[in-house]
PyMOL Python script that loads the backbone (N, CA, C, O; Angstrom):
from pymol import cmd

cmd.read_pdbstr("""\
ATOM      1  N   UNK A   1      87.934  91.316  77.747  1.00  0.00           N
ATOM      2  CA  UNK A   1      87.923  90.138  78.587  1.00  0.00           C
ATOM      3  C   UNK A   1      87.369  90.488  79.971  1.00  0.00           C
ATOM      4  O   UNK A   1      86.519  89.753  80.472  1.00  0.00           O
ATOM      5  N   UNK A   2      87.728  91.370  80.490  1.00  0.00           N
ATOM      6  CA  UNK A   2      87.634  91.921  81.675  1.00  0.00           C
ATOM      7  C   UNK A   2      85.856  92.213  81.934  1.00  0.00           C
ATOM      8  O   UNK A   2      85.326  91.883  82.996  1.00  0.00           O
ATOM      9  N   UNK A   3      85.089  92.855  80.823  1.00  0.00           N
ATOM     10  CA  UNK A   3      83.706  93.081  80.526  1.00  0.00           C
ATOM     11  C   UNK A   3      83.124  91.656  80.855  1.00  0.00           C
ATOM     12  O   UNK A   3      82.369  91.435  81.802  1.00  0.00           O
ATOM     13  N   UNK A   4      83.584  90.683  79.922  1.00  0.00           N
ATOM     14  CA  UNK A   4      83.432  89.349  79.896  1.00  0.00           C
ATOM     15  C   UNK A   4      83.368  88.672  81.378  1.00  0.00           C
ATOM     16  O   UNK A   4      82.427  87.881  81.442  1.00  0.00           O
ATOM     17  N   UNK A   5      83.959  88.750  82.331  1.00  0.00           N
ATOM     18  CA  UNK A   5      84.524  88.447  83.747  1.00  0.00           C
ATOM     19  C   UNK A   5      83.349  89.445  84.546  1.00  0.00           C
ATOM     20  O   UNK A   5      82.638  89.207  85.522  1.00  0.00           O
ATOM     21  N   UNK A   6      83.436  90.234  83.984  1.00  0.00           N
ATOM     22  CA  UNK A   6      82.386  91.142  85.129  1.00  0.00           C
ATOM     23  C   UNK A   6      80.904  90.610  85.081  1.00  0.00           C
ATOM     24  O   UNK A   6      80.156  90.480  86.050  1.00  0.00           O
ATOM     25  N   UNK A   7      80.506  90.207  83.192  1.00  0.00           N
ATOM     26  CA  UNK A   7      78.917  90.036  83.663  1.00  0.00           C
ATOM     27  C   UNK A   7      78.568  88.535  84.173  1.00  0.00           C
ATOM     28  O   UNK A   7      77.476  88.139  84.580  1.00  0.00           O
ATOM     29  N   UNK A   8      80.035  87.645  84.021  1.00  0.00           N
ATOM     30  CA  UNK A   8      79.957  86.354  84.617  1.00  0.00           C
ATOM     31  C   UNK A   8      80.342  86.506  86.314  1.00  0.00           C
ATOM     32  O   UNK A   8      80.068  85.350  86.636  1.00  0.00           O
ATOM     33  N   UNK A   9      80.593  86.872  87.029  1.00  0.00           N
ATOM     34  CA  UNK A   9      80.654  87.133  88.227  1.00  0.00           C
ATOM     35  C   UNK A   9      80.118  88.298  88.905  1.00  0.00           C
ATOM     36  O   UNK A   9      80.359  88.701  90.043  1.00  0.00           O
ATOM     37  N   UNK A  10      79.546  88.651  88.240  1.00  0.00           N
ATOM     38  CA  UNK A  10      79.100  90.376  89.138  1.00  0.00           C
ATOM     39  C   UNK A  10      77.398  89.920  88.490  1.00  0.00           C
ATOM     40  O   UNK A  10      77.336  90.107  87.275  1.00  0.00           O
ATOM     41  N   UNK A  11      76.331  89.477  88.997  1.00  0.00           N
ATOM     42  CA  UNK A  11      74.904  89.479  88.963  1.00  0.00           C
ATOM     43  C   UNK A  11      74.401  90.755  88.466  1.00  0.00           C
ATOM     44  O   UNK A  11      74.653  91.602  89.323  1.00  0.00           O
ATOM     45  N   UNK A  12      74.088  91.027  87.941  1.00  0.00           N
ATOM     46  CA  UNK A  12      72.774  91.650  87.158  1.00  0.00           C
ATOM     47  C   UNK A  12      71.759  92.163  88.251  1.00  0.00           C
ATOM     48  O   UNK A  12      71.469  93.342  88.454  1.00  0.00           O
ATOM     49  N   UNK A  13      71.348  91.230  88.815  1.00  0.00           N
ATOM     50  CA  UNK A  13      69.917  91.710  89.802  1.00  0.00           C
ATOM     51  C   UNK A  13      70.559  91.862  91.294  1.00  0.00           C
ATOM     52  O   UNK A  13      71.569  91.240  91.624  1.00  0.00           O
ATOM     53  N   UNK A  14      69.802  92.836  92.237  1.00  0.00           N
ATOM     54  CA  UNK A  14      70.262  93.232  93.476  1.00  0.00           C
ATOM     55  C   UNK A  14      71.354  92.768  94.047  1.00  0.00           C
ATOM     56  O   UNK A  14      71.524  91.634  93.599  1.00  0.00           O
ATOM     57  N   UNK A  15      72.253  93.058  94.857  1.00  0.00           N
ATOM     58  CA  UNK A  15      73.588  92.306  94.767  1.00  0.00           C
ATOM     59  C   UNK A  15      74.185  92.877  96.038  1.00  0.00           C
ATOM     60  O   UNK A  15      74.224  94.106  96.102  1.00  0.00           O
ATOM     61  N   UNK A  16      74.627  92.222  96.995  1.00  0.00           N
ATOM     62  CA  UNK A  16      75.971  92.895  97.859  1.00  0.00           C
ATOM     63  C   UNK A  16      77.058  93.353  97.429  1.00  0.00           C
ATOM     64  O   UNK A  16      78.065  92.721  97.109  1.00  0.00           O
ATOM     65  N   UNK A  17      76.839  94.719  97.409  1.00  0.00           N
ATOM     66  CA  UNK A  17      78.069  96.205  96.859  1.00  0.00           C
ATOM     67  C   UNK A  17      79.407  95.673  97.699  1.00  0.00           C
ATOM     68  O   UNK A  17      80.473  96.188  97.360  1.00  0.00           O
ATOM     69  N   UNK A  18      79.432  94.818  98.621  1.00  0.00           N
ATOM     70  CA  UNK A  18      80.764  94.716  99.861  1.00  0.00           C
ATOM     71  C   UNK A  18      81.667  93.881  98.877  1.00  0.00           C
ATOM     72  O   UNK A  18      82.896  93.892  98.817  1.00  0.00           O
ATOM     73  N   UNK A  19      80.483  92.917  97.870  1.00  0.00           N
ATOM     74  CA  UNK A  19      81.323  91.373  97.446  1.00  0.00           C
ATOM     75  C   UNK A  19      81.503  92.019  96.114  1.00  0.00           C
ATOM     76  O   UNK A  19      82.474  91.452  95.613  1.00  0.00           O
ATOM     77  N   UNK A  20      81.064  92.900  95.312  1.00  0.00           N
ATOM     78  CA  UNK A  20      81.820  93.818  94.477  1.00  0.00           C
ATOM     79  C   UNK A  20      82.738  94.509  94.446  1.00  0.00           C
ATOM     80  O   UNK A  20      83.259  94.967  93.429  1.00  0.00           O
ATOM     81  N   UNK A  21      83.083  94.689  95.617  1.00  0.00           N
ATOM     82  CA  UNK A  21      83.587  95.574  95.891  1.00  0.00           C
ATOM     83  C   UNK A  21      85.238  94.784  95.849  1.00  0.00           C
ATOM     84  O   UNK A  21      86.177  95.180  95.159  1.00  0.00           O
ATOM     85  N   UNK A  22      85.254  93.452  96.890  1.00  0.00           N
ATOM     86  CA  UNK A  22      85.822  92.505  97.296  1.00  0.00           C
ATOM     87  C   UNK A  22      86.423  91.956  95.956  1.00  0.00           C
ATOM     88  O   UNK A  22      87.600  91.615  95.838  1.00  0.00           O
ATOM     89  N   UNK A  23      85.572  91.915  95.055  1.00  0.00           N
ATOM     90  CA  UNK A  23      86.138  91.066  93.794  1.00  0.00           C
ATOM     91  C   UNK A  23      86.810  92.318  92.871  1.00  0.00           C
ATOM     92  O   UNK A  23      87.832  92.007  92.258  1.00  0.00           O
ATOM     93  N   UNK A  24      86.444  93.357  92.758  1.00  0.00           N
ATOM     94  CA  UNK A  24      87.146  94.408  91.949  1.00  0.00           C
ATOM     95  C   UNK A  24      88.841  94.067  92.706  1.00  0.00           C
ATOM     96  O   UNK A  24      89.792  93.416  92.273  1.00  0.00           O
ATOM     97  N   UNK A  25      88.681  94.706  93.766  1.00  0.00           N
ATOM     98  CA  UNK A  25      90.122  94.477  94.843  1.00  0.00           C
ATOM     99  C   UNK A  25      90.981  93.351  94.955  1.00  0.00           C
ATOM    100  O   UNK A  25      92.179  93.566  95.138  1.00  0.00           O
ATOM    101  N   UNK A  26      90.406  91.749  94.843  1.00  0.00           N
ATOM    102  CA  UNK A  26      91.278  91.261  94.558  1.00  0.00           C
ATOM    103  C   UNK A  26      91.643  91.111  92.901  1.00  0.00           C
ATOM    104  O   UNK A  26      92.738  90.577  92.722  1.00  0.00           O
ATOM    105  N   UNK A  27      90.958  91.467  91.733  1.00  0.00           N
ATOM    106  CA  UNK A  27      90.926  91.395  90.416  1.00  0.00           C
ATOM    107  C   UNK A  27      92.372  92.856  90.451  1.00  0.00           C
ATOM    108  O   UNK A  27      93.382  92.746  89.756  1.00  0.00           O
ATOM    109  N   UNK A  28      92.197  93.715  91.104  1.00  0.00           N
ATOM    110  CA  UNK A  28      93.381  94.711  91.083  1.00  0.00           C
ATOM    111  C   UNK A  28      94.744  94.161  91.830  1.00  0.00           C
ATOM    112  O   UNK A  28      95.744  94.813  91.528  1.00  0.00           O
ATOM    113  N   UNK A  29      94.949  93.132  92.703  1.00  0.00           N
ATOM    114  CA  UNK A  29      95.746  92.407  93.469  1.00  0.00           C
ATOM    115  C   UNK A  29      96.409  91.257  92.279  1.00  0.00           C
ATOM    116  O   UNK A  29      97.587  90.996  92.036  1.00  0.00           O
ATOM    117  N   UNK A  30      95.445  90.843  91.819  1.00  0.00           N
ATOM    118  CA  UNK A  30      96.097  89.939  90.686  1.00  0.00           C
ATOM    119  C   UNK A  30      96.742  90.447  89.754  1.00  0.00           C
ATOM    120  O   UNK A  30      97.791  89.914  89.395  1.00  0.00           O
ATOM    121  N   UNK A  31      96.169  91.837  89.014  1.00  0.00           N
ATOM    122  CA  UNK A  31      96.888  92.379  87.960  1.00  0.00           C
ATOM    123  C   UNK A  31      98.195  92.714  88.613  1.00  0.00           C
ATOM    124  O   UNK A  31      99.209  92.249  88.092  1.00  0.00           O
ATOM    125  N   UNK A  32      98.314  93.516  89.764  1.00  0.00           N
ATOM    126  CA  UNK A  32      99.677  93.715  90.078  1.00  0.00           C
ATOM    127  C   UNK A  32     100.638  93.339  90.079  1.00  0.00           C
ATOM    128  O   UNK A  32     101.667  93.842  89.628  1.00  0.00           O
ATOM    129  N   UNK A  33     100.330  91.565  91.023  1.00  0.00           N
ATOM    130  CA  UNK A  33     101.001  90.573  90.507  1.00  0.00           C
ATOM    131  C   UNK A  33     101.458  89.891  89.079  1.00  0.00           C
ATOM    132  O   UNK A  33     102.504  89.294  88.827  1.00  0.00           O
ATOM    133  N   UNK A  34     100.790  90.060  88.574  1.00  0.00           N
ATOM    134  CA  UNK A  34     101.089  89.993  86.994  1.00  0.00           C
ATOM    135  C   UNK A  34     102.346  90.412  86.707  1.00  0.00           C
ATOM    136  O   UNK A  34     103.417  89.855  86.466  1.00  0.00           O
ATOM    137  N   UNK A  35     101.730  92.174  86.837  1.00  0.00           N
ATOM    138  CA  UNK A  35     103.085  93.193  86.518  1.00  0.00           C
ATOM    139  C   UNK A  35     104.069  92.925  87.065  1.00  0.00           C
ATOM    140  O   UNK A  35     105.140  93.200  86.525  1.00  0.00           O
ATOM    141  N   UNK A  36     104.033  92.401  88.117  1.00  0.00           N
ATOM    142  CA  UNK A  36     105.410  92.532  89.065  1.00  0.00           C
ATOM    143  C   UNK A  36     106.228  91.355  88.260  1.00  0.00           C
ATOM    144  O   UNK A  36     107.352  91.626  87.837  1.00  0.00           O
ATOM    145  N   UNK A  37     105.761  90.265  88.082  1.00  0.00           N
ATOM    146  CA  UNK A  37     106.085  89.020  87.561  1.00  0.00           C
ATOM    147  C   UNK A  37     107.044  89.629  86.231  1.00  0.00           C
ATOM    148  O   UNK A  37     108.266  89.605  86.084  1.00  0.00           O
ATOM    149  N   UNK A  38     105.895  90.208  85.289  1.00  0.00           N
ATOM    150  CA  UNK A  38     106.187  90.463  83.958  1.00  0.00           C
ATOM    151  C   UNK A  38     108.002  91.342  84.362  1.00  0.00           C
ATOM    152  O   UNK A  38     109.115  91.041  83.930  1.00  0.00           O
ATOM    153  N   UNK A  39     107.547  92.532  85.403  1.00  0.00           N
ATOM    154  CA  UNK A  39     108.829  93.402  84.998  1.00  0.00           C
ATOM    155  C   UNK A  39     110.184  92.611  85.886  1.00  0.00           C
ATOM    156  O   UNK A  39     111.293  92.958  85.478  1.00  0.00           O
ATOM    157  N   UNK A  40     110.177  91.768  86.847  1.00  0.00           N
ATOM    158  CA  UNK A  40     111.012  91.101  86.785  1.00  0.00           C
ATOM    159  C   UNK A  40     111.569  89.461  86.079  1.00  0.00           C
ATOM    160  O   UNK A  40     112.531  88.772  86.416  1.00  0.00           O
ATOM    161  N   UNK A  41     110.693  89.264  85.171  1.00  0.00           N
ATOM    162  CA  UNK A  41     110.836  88.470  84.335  1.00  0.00           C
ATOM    163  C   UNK A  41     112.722  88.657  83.607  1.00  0.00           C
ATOM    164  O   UNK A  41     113.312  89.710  83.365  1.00  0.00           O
ATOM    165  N   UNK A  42     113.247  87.169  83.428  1.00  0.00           N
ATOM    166  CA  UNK A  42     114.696  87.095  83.414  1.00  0.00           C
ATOM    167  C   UNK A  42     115.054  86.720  81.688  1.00  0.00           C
ATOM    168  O   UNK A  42     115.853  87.303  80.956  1.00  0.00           O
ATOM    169  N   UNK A  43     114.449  85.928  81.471  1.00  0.00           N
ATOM    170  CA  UNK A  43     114.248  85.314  80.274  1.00  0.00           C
ATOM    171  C   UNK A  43     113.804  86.262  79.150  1.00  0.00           C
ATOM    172  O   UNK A  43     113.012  87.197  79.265  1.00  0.00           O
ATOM    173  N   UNK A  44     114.442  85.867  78.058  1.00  0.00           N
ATOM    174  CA  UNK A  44     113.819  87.135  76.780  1.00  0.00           C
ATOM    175  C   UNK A  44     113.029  86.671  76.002  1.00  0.00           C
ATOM    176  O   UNK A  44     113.128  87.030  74.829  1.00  0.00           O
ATOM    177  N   UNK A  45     111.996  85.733  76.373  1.00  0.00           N
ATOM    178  CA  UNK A  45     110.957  85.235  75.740  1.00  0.00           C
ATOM    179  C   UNK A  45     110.621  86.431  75.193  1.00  0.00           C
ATOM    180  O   UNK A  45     110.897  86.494  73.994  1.00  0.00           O
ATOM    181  N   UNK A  46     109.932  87.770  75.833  1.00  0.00           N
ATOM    182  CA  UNK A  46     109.246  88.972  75.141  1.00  0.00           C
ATOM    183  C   UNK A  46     110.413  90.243  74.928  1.00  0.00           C
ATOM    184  O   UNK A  46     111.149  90.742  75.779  1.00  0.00           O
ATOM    185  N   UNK A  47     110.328  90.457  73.938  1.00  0.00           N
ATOM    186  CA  UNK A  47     111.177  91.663  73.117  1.00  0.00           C
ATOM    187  C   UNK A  47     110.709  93.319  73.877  1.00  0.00           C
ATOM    188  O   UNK A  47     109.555  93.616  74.187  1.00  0.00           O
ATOM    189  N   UNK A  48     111.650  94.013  74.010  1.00  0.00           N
ATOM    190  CA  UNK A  48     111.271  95.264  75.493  1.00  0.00           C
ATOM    191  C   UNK A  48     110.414  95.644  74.650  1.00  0.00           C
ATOM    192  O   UNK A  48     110.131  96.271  75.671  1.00  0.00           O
ATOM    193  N   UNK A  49     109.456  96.017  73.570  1.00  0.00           N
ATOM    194  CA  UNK A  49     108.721  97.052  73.036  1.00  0.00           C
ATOM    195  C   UNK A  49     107.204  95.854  73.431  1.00  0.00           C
ATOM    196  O   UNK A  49     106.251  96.324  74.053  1.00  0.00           O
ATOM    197  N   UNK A  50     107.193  94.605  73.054  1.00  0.00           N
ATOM    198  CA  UNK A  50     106.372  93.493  73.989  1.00  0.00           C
ATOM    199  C   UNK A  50     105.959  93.754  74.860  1.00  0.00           C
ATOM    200  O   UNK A  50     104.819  94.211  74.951  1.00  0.00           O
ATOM    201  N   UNK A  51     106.935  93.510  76.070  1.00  0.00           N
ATOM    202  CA  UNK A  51     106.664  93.902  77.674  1.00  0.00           C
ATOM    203  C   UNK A  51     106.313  95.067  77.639  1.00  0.00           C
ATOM    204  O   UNK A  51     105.126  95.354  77.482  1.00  0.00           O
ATOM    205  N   UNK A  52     107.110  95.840  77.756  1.00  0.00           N
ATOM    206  CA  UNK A  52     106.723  97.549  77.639  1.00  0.00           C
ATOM    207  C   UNK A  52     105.167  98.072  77.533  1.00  0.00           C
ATOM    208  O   UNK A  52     104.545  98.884  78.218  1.00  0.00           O
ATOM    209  N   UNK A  53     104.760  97.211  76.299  1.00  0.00           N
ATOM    210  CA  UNK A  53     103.418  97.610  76.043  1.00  0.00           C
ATOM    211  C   UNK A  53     102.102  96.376  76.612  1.00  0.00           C
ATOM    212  O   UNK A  53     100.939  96.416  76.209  1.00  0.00           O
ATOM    213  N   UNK A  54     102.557  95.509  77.452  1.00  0.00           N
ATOM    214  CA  UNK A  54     101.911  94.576  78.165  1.00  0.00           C
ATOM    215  C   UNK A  54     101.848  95.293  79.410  1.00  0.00           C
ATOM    216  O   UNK A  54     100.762  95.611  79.895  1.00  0.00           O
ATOM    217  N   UNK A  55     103.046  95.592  80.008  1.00  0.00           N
ATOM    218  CA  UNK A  55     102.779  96.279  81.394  1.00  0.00           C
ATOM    219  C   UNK A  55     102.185  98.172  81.331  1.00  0.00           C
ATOM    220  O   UNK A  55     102.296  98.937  82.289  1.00  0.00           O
ATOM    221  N   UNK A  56     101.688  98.485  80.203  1.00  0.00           N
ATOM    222  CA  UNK A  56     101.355  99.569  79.815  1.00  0.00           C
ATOM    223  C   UNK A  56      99.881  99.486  79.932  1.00  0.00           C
ATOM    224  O   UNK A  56      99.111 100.290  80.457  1.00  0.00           O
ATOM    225  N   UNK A  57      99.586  98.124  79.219  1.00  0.00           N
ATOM    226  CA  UNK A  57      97.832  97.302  79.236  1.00  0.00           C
ATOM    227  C   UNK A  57      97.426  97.596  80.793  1.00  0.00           C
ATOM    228  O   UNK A  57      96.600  98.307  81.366  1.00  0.00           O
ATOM    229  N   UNK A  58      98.536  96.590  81.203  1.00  0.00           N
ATOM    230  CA  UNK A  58      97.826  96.189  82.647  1.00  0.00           C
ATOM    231  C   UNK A  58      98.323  97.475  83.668  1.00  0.00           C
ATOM    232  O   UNK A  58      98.379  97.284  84.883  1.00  0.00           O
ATOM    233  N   UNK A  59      98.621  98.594  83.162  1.00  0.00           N
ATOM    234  CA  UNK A  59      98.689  99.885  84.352  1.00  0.00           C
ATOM    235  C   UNK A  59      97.444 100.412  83.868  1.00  0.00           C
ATOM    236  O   UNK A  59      96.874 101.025  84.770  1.00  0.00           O
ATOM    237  N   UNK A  60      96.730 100.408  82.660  1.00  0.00           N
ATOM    238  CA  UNK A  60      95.709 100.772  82.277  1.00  0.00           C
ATOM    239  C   UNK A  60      94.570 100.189  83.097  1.00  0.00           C
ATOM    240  O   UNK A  60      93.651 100.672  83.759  1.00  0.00           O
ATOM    241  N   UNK A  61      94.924  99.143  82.841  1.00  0.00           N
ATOM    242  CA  UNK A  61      93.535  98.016  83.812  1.00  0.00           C
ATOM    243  C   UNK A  61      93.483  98.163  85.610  1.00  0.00           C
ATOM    244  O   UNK A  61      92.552  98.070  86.410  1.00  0.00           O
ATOM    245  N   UNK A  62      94.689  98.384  85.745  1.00  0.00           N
ATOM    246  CA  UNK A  62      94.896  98.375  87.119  1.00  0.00           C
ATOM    247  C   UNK A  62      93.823  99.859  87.449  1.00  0.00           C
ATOM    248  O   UNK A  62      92.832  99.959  88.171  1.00  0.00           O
ATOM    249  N   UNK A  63      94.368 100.650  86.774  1.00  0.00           N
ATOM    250  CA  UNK A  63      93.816 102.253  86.736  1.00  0.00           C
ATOM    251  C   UNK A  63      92.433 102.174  86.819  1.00  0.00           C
ATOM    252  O   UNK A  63      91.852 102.721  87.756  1.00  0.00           O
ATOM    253  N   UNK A  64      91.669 101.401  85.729  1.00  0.00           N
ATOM    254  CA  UNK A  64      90.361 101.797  85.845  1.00  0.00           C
ATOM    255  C   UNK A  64      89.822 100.874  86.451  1.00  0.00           C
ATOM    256  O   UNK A  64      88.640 101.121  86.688  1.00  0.00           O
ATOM    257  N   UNK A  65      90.225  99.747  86.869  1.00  0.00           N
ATOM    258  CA  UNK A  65      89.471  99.406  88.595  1.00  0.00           C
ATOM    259  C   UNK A  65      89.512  99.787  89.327  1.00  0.00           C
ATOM    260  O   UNK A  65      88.596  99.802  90.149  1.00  0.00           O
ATOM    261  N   UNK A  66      90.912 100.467  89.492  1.00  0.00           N
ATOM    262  CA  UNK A  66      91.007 101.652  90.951  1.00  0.00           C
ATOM    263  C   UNK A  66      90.178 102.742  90.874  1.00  0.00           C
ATOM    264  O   UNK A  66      90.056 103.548  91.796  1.00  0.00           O
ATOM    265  N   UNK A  67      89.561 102.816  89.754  1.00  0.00           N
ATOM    266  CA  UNK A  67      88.525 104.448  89.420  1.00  0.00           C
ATOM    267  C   UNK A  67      87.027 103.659  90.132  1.00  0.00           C
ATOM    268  O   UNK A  67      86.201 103.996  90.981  1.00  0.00           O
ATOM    269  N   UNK A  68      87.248 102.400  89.216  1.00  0.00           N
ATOM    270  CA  UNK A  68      85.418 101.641  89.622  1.00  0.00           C
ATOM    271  C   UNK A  68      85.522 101.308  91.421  1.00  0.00           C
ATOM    272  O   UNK A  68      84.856 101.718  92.372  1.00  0.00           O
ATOM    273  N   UNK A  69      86.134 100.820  91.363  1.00  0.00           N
ATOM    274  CA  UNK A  69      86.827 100.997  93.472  1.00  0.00           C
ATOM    275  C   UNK A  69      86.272 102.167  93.858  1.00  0.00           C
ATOM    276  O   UNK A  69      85.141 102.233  94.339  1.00  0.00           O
ATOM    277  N   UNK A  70      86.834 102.899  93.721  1.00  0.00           N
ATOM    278  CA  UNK A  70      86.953 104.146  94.217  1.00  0.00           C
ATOM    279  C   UNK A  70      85.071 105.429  94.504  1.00  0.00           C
ATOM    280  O   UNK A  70      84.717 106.357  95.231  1.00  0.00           O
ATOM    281  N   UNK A  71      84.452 104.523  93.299  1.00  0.00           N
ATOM    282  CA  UNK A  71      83.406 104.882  93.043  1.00  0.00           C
ATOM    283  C   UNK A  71      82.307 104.404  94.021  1.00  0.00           C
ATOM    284  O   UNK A  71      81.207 104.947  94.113  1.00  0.00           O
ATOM    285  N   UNK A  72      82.759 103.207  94.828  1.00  0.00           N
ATOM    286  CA  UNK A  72      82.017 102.434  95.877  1.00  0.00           C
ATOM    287  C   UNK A  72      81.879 103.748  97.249  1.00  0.00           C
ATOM    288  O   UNK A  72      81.313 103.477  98.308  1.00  0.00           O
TER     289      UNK A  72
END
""", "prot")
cmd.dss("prot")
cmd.show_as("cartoon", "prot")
cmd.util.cbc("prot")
cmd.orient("prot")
């Protein structure tokens, strides 16, 4: 999905590296929020091996935007 999101917002041809840069950072701001949501979530809609491995996804995702970040 995330691939998907990048070639729809991130241009192809010459581009300001600042507003890439800008959109990786808040795309890592949102996932966090996510997580934070997910691990204080009250309700047992999701079963712990569920969550567990949802907030496992998104430490993954968080990770390798902070690598593509980091690469700027």
């Amino acid at each position: 999905m995330l691939e998907k999101m990048k070639k729809f917002f991130i241009p192809e041809e010459p581009h300001d590296v600042k507003e890439d840069r800008t959109f990786l950072e808040r795309e890592v701001l949102r996932l966090i929020e996510k997580r934070a949501r997910l691990i204080n979530r009250d309700d047992d809609s999701l079963d712990q091996g569920a969550r567990y491995d949802a907030i496992t996804d998104l430490n993954r995702r968080i990770e390798a935007l902070n690598d593509k970040i980091k690469r700027f």
